[in-house]
gemmi code that builds the backbone of each chain (N, CA, C; Angstrom):
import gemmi

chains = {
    "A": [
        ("UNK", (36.518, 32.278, -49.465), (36.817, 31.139, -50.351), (37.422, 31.654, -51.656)),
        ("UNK", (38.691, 31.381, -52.064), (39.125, 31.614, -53.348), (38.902, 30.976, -54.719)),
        ("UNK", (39.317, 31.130, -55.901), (38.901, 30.587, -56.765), (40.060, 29.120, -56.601)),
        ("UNK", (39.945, 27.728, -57.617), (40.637, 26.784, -57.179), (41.755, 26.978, -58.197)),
        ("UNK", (42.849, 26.806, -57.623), (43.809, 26.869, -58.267), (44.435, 26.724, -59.615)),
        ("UNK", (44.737, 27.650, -60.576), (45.120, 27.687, -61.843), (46.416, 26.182, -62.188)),
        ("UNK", (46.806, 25.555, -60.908), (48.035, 24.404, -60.932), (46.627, 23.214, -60.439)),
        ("UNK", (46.366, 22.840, -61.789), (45.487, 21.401, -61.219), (46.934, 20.446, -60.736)),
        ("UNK", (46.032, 19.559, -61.328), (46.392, 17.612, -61.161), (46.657, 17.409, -62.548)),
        ("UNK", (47.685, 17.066, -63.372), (48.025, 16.042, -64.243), (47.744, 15.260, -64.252)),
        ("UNK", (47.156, 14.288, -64.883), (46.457, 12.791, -64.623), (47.151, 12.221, -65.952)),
        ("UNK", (48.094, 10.768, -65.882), (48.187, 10.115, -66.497), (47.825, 8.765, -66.844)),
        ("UNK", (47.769, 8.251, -68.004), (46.818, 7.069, -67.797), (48.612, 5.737, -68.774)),
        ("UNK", (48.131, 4.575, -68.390), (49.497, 4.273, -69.111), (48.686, 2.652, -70.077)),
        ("UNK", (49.358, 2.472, -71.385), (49.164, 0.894, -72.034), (47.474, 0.711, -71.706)),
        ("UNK", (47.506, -0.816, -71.170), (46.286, -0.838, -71.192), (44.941, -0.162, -70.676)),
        ("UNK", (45.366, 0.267, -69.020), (44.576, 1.365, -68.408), (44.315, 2.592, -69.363)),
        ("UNK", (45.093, 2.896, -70.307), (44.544, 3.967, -70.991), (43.968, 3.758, -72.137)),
        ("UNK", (43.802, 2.381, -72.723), (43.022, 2.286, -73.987), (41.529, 1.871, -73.260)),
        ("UNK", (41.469, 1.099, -71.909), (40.154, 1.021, -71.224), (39.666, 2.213, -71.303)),
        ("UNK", (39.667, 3.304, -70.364), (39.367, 4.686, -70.494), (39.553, 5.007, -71.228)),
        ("UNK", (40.133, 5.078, -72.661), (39.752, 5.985, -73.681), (40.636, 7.176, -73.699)),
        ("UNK", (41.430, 7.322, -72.662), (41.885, 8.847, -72.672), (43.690, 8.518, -72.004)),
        ("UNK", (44.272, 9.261, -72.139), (46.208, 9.030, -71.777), (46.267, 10.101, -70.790)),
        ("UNK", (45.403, 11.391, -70.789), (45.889, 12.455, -69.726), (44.710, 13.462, -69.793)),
        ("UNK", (44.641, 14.055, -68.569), (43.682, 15.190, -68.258), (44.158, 15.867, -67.369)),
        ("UNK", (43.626, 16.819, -67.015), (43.861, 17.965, -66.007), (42.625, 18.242, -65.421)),
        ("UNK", (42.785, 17.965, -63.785), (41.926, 18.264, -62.542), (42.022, 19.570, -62.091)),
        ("UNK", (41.402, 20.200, -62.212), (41.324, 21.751, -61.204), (41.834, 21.064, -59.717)),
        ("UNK", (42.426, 21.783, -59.287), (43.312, 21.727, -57.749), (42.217, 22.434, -57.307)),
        ("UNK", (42.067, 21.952, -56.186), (41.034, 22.613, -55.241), (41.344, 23.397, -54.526)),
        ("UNK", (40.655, 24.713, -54.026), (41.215, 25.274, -53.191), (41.861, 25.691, -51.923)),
        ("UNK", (42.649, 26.128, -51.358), (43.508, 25.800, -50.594), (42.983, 25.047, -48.951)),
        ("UNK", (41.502, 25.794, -49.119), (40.396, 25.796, -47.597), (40.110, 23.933, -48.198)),
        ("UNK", (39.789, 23.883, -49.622), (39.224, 22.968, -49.529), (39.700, 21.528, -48.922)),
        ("UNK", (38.927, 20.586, -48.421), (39.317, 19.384, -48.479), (39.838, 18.464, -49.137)),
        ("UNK", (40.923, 17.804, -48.500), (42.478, 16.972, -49.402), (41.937, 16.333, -50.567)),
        ("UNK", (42.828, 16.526, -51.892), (42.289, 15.120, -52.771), (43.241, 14.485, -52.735)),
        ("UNK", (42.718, 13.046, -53.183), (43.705, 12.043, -53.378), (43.410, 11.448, -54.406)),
        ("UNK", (44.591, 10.388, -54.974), (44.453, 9.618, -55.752), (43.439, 8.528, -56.054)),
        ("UNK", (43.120, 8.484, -55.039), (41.537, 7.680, -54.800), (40.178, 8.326, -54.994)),
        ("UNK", (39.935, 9.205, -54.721), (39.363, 10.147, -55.003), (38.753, 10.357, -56.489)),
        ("UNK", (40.425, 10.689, -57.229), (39.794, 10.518, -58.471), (39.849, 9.549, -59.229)),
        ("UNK", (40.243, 8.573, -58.612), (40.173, 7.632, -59.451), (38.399, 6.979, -59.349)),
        ("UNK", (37.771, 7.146, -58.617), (36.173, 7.084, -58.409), (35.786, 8.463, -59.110)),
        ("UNK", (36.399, 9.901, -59.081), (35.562, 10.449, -59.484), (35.628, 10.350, -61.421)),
        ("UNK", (36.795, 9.987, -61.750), (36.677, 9.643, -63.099), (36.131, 8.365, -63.538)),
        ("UNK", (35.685, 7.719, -62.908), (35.258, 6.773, -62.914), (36.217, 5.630, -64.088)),
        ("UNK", (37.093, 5.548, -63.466), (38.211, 4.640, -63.967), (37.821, 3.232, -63.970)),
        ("UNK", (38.247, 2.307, -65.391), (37.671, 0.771, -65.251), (38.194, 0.051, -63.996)),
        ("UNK", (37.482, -0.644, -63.252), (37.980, -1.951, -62.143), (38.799, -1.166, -60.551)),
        ("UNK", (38.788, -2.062, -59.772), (39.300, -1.976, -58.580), (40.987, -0.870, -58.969)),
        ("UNK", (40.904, 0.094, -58.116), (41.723, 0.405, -57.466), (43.446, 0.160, -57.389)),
        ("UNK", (43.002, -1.253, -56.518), (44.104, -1.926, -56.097), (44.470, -2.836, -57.186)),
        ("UNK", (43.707, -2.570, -58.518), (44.786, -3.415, -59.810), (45.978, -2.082, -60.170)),
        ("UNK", (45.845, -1.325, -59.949), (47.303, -0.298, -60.703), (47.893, -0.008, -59.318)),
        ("UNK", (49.025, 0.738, -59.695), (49.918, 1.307, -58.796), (49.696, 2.784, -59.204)),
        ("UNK", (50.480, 3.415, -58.288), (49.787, 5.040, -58.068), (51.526, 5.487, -58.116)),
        ("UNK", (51.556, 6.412, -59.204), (52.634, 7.469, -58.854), (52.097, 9.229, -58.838)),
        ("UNK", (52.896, 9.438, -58.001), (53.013, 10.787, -57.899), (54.235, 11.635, -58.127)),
        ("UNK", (54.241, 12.718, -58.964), (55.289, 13.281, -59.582), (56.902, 12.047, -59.796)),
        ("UNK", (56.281, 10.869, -60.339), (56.899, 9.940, -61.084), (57.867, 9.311, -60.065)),
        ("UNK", (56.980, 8.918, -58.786), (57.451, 8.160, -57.435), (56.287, 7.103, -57.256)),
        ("UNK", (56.974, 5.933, -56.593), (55.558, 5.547, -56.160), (54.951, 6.203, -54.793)),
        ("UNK", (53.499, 5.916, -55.019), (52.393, 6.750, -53.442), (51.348, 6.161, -52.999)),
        ("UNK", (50.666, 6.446, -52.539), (49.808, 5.782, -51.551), (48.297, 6.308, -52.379)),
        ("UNK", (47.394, 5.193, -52.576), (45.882, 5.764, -52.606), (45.543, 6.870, -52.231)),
        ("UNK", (46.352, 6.908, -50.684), (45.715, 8.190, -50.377), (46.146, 9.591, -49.870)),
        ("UNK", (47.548, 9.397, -50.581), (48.628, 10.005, -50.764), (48.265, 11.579, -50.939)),
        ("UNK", (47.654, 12.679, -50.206), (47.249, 14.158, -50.467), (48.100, 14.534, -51.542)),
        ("UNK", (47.241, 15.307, -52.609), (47.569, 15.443, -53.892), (47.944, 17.528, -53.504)),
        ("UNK", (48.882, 17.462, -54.102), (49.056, 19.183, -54.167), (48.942, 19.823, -55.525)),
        ("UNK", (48.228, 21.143, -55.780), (48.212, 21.535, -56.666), (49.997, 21.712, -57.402)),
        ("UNK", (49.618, 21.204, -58.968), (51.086, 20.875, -59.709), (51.211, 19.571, -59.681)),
        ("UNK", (50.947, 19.125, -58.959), (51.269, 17.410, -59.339), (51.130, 16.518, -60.647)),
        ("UNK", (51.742, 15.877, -60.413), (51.085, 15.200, -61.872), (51.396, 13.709, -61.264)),
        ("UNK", (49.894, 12.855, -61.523), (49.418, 11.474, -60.660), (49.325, 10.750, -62.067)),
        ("UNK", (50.153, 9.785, -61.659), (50.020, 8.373, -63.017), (49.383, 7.426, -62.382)),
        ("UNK", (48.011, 7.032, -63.187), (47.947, 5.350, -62.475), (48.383, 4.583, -63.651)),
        ("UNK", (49.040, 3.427, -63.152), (49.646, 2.921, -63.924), (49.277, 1.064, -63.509)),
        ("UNK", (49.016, 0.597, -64.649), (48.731, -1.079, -64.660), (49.778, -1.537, -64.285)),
        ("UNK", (49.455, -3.220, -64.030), (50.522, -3.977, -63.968), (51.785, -4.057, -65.190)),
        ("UNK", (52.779, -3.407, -64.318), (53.822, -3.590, -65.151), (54.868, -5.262, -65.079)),
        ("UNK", (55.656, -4.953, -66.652), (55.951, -6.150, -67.316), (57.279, -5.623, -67.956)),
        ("UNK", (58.798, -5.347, -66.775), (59.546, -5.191, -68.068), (60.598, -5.780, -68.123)),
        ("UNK", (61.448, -5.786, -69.051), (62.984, -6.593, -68.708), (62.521, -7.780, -70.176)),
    ],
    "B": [
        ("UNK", (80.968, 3.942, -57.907), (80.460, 2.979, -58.610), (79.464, 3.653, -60.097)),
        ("UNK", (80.516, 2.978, -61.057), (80.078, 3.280, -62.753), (78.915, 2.931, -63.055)),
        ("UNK", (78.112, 3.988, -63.648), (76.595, 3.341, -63.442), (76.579, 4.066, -65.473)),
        ("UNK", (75.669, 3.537, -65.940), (74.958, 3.787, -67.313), (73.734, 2.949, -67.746)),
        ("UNK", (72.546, 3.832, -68.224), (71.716, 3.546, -68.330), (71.146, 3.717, -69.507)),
        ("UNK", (70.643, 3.284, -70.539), (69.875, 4.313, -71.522), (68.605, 3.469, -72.195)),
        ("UNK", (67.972, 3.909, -72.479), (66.807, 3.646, -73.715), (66.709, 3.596, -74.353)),
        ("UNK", (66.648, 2.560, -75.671), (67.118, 2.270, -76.816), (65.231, 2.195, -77.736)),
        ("UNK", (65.650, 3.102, -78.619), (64.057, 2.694, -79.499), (64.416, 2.280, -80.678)),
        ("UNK", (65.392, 1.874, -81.079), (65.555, 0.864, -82.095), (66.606, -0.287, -81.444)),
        ("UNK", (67.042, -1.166, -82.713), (67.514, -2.366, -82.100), (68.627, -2.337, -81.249)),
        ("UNK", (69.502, -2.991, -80.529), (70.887, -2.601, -79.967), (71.289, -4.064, -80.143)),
        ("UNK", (72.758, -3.918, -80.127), (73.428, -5.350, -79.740), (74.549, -5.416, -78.871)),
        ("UNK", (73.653, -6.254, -77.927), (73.993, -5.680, -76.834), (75.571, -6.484, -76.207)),
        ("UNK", (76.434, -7.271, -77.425), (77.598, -7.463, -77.192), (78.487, -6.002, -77.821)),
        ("UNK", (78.101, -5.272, -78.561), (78.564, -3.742, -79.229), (78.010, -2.765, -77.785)),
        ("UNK", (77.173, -2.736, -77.303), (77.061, -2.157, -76.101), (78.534, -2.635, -75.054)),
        ("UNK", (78.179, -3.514, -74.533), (79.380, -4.504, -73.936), (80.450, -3.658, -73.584)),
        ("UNK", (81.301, -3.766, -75.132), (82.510, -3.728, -75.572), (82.419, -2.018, -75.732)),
        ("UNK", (81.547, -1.219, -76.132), (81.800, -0.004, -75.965), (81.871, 0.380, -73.904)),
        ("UNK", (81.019, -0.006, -73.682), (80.554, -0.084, -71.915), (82.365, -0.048, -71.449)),
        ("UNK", (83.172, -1.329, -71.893), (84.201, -1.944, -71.078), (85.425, -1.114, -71.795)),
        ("UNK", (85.142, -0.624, -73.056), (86.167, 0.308, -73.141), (85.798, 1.582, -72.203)),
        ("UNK", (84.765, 2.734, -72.332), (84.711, 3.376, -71.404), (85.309, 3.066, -70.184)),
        ("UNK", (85.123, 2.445, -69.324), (85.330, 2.372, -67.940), (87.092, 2.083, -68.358)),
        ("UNK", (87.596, 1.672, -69.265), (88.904, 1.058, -68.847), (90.049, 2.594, -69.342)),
        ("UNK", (89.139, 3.115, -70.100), (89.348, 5.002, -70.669), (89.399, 5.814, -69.051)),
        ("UNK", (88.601, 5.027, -68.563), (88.353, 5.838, -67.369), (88.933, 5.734, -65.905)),
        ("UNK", (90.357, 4.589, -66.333), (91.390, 4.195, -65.135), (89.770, 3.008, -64.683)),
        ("UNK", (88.839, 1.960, -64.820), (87.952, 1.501, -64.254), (87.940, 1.069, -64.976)),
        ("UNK", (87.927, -0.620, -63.947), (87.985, -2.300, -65.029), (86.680, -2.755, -64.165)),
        ("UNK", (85.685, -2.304, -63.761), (84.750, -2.770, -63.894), (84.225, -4.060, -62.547)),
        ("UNK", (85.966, -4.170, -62.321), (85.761, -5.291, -61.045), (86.398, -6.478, -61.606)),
        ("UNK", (87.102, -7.623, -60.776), (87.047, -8.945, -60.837), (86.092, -9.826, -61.416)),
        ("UNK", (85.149, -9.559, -61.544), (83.725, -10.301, -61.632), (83.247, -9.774, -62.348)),
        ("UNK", (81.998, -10.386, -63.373), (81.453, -9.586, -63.999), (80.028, -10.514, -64.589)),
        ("UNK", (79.200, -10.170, -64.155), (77.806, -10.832, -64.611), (77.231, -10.298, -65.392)),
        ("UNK", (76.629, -11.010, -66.273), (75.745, -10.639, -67.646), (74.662, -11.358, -67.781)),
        ("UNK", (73.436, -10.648, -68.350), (72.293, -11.019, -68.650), (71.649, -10.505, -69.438)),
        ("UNK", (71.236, -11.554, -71.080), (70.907, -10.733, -71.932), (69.222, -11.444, -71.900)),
        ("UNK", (68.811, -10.393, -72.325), (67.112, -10.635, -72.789), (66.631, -10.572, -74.226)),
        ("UNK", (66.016, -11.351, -74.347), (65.572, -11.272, -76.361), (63.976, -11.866, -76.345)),
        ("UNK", (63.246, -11.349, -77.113), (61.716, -11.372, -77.032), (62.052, -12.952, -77.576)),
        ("UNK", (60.746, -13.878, -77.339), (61.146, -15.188, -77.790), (59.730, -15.170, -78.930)),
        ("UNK", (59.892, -15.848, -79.658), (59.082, -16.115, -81.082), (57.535, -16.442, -80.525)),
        ("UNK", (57.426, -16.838, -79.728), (55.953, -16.909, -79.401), (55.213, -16.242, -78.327)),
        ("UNK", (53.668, -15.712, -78.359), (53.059, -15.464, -77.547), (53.061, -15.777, -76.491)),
        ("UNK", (51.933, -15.272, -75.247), (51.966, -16.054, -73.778), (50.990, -17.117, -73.949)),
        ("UNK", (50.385, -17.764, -75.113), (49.381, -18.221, -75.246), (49.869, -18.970, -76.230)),
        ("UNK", (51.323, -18.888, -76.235), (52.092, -19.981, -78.000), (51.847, -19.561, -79.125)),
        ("UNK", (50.862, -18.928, -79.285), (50.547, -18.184, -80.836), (52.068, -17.438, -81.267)),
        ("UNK", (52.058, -17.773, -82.455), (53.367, -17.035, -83.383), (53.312, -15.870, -82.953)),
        ("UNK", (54.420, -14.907, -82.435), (54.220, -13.598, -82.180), (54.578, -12.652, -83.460)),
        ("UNK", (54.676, -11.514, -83.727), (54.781, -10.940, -84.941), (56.117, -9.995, -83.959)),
        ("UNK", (55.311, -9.241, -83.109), (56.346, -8.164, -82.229), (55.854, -7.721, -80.699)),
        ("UNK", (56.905, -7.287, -80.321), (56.315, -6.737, -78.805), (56.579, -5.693, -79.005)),
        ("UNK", (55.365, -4.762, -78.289), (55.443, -3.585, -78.140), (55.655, -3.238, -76.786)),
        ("UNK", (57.177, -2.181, -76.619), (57.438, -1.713, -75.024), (57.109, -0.482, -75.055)),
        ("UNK", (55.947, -0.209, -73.937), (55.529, 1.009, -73.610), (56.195, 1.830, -72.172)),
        ("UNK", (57.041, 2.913, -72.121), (57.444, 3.273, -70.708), (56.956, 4.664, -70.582)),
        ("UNK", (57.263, 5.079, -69.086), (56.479, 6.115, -68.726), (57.891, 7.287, -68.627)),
        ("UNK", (57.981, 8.111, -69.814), (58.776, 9.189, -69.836), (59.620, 9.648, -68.744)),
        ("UNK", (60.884, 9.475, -68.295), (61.263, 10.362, -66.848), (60.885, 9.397, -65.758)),
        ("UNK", (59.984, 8.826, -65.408), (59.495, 7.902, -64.509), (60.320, 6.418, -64.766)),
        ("UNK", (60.384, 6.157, -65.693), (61.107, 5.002, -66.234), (62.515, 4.851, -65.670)),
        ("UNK", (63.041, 6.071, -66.344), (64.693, 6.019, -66.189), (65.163, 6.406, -64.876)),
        ("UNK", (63.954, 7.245, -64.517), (64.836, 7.729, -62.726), (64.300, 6.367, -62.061)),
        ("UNK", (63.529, 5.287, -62.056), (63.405, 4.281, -61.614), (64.546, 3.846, -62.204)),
        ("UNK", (65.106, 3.190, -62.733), (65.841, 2.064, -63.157), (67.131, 2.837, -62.385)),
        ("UNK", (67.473, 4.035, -62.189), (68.431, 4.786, -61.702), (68.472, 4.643, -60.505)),
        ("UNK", (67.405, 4.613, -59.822), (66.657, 4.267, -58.150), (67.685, 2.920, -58.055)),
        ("UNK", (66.971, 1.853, -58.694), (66.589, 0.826, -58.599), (68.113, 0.199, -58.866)),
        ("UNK", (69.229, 0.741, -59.573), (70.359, 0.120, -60.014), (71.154, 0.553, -58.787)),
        ("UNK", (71.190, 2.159, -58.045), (72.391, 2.410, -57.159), (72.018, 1.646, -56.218)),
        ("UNK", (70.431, 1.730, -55.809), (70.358, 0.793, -54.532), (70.617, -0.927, -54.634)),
        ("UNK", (70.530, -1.437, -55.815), (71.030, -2.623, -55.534), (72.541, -2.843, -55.690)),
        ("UNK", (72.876, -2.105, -56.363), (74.539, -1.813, -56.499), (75.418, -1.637, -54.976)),
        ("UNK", (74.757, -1.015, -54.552), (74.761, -0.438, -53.199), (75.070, -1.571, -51.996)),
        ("UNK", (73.697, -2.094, -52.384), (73.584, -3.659, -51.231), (74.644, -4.658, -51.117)),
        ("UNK", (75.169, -4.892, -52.810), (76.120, -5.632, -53.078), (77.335, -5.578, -53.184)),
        ("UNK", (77.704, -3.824, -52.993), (79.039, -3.561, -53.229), (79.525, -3.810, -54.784)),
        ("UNK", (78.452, -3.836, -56.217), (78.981, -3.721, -56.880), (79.778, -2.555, -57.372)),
        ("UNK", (80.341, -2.550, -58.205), (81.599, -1.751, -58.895), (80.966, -0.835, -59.899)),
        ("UNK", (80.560, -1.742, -60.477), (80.080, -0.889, -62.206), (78.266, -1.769, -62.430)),
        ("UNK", (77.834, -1.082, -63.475), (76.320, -1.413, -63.412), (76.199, -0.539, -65.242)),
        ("UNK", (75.944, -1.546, -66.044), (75.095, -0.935, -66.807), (73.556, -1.603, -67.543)),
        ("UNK", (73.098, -0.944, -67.767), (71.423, -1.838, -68.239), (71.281, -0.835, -69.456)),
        ("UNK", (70.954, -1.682, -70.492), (70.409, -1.241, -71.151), (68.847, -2.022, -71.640)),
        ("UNK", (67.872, -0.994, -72.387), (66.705, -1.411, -72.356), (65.732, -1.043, -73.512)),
        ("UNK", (65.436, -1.733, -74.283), (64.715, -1.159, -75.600), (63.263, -0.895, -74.724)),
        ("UNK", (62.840, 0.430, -75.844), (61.424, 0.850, -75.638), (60.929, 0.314, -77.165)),
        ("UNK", (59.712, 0.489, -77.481), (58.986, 0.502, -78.835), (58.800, -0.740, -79.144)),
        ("UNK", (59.195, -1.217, -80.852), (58.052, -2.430, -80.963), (59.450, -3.054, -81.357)),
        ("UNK", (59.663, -4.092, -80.765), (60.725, -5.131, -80.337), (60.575, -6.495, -81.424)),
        ("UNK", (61.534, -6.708, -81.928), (61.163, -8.181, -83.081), (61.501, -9.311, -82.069)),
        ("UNK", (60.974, -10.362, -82.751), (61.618, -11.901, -82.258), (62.595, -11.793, -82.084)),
        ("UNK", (63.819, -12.419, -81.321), (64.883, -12.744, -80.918), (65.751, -11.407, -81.043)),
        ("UNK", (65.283, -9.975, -81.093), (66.063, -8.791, -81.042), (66.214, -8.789, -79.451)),
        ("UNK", (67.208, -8.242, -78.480), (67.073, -8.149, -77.490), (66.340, -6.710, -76.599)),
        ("UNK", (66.368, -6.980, -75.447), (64.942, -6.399, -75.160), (65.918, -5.663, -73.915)),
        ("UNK", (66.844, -6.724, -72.829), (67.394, -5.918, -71.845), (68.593, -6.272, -72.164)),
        ("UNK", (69.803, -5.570, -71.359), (71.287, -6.223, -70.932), (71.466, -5.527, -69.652)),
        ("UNK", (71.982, -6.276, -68.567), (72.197, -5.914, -67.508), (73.681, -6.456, -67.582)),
        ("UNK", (74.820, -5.584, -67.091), (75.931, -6.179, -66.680), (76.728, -5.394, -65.286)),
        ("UNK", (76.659, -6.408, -64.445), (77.323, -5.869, -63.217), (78.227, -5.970, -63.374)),
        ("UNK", (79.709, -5.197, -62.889), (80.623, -5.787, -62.323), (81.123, -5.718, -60.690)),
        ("UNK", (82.062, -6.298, -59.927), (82.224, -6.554, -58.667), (83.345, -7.094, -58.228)),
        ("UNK", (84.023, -7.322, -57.072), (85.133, -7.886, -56.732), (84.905, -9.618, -57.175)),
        ("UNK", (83.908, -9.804, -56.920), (83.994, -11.146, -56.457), (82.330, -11.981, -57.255)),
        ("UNK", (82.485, -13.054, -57.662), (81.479, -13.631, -58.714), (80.118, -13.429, -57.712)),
        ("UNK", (80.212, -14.044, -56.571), (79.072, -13.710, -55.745), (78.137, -12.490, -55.925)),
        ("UNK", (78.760, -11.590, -55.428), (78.176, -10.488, -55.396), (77.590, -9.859, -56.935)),
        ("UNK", (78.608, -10.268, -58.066), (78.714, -9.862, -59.289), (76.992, -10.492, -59.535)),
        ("UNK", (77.410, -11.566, -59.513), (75.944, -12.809, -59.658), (74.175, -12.391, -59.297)),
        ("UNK", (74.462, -12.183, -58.026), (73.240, -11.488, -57.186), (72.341, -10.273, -57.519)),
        ("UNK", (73.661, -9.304, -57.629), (73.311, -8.193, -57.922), (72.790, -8.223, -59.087)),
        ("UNK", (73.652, -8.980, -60.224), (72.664, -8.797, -61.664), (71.375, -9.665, -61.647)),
        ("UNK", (71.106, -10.739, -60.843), (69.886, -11.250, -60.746), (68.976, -10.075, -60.269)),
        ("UNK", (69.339, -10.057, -58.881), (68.299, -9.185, -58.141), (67.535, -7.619, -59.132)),
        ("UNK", (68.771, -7.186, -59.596), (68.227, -6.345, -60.355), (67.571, -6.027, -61.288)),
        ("UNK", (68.081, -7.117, -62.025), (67.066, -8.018, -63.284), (65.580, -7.540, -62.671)),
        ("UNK", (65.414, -8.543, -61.493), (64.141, -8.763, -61.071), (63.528, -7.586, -60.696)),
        ("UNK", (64.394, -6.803, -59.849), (63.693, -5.364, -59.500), (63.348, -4.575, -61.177)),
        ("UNK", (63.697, -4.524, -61.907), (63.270, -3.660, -62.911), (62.719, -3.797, -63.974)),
        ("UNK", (62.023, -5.682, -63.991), (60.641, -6.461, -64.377), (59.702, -5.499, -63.678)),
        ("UNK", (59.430, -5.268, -62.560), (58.828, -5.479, -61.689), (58.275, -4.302, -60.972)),
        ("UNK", (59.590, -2.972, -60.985), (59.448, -1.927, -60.418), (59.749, -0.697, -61.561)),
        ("UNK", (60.234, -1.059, -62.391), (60.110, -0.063, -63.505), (59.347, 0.019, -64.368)),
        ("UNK", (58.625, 0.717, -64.648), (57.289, 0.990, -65.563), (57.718, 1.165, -66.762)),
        ("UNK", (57.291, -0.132, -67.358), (57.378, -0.570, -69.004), (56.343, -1.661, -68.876)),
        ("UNK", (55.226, -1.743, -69.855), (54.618, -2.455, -70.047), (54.343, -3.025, -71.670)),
        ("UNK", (54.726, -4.484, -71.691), (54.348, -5.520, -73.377), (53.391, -5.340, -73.758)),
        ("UNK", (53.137, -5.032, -75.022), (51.893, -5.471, -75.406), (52.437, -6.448, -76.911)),
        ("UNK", (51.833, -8.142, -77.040), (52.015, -8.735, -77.673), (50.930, -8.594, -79.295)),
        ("UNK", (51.698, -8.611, -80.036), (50.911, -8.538, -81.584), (51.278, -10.083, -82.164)),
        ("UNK", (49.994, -10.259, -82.541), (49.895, -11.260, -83.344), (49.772, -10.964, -84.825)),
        ("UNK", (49.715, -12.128, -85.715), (50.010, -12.659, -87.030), (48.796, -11.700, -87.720)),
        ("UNK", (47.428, -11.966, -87.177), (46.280, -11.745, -87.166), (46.103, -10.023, -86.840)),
        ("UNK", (46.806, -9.275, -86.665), (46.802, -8.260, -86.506), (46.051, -7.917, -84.891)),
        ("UNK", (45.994, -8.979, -84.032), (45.194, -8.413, -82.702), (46.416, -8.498, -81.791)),
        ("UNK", (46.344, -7.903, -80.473), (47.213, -7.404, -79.523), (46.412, -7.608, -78.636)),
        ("UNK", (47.926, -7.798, -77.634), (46.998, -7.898, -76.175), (48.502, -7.399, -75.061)),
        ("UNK", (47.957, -6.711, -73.808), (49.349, -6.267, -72.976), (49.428, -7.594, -72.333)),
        ("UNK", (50.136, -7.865, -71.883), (50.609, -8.317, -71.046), (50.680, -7.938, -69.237)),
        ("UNK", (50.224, -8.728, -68.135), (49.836, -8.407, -67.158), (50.223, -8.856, -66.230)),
        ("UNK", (52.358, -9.681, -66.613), (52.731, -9.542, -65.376), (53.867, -10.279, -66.362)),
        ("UNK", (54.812, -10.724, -65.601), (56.410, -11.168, -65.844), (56.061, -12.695, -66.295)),
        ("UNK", (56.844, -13.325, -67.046), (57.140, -14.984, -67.170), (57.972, -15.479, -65.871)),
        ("UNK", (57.572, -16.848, -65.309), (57.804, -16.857, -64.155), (60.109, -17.223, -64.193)),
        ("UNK", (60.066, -16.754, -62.524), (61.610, -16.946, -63.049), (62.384, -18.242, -63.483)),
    ],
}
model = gemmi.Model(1)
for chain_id, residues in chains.items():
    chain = gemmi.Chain(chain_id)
    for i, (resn, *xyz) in enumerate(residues, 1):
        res = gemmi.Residue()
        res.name, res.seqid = resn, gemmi.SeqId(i, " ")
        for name, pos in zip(("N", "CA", "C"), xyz):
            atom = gemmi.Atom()
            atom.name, atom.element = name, gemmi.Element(name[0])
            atom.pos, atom.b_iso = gemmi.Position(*pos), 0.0
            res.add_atom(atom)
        chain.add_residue(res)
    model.add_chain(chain)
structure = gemmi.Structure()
structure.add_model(model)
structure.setup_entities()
């Protein structure tokens, strides 16, 4: 078993989702390579983020992705609220 | 097909956009098309709740923003066979009646010209990450949590 990877997870938070939580960005240790997949779901329970899930949309390296979209070390995962633009 | 995009954090006007836009392309042997649809956006004086608004604040997501709206313009450009495409789009804190978007297609033909600047309009409410947050008189704020209906 190696140590977990020096390339976490970027975590971005955006507008209102990030004044709920309190926080705009963090960094997840990437797990190691043996370990089992993370996903965006994942942490979004393990940070214990305000409300359901399925109120934000999920990007990954500034695409949209799937809940459960396997996260690779380097990434950087935005959840992002309902957007409003134009 | 002429595409331009940019992000504006202070005011723009977006008939001086326009007219710089239509000289470019015409600098550039490119008239833009037969057709040509326009759609301007301007924050309107009141809240979603009617309260006097003071300002809107546009929040976007760095890089994520613009390669969306970039996504989001060739492929509808694409669908429609437009010609030329430019949008422009303020970020930051937006006054009453300052404008907020300009979308202008151009195209062979009004149809297509028409569509495309609707549709796209709508795709980049919707699919590009910018989110309002409304300030009141009173100094309280609140985001906003989805589009005014069309």
């Amino acid at each position: 078993m190696g140590e977990p990877s020096v390339d976490g997870i970027r975590i971005l938070l955006f507008a209102g989702l990030r004044e709920q939580a309190g926080w705009g960005e963090r960094h997840w240790p990437a797990p190691a390579a043996t370990a089992t997949t993370l996903t965006p779901r994942q942490l979004w329970q393990a940070l214990q983020l305000p409300g359901p899930l399925d109120s934000v949309r999920i990007a990954i390296n500034q695409q949209f992705a799937e809940p459960d979209t396997p996260l690779q070390p380097g990434d950087e995962l935005a959840f992002l609220p309902p957007i409003s633009g134009g | 097909m002429q595409l331009r995009i940019d992000l504006h954090a202070a005011a723009f006007e977006p008939l001086v956009c326009l007219e710089l836009w239509q000289r470019r392309l015409a600098v550039q042997g490119h008239h833009g098309g037969a057709a040509e649809s326009l759609f301007i956006g301007r924050v309107r004086p009141a809240a979603a709740d009617g309260a006097p608004l003071v300002a809107l604040e546009l929040e976007h997501y760095p890089g994520m923003t613009e390669r969306q709206l970039r996504q989001l313009a060739t492929a509808c450009c694409r669908r429609h066979g437009a010609s030329s495409c430019l949008v422009q789009h303020r970020i930051g804190r937006v006054l009453p009646g300052e404008a907020i978007v300009l979308v202008a297609i151009g195209a062979d033909r009004r149809g297509p010209a028409q569509r495309c600047c609707q549709e796209l309009l709508e795709a980049l409410k919707h699919e590009a990450p910018f989110w309002k947050r409304e300030w009141r008189r009173d100094g309280s704020s609140a985001w906003l949590t989805g589009n005014t209906p069309l």
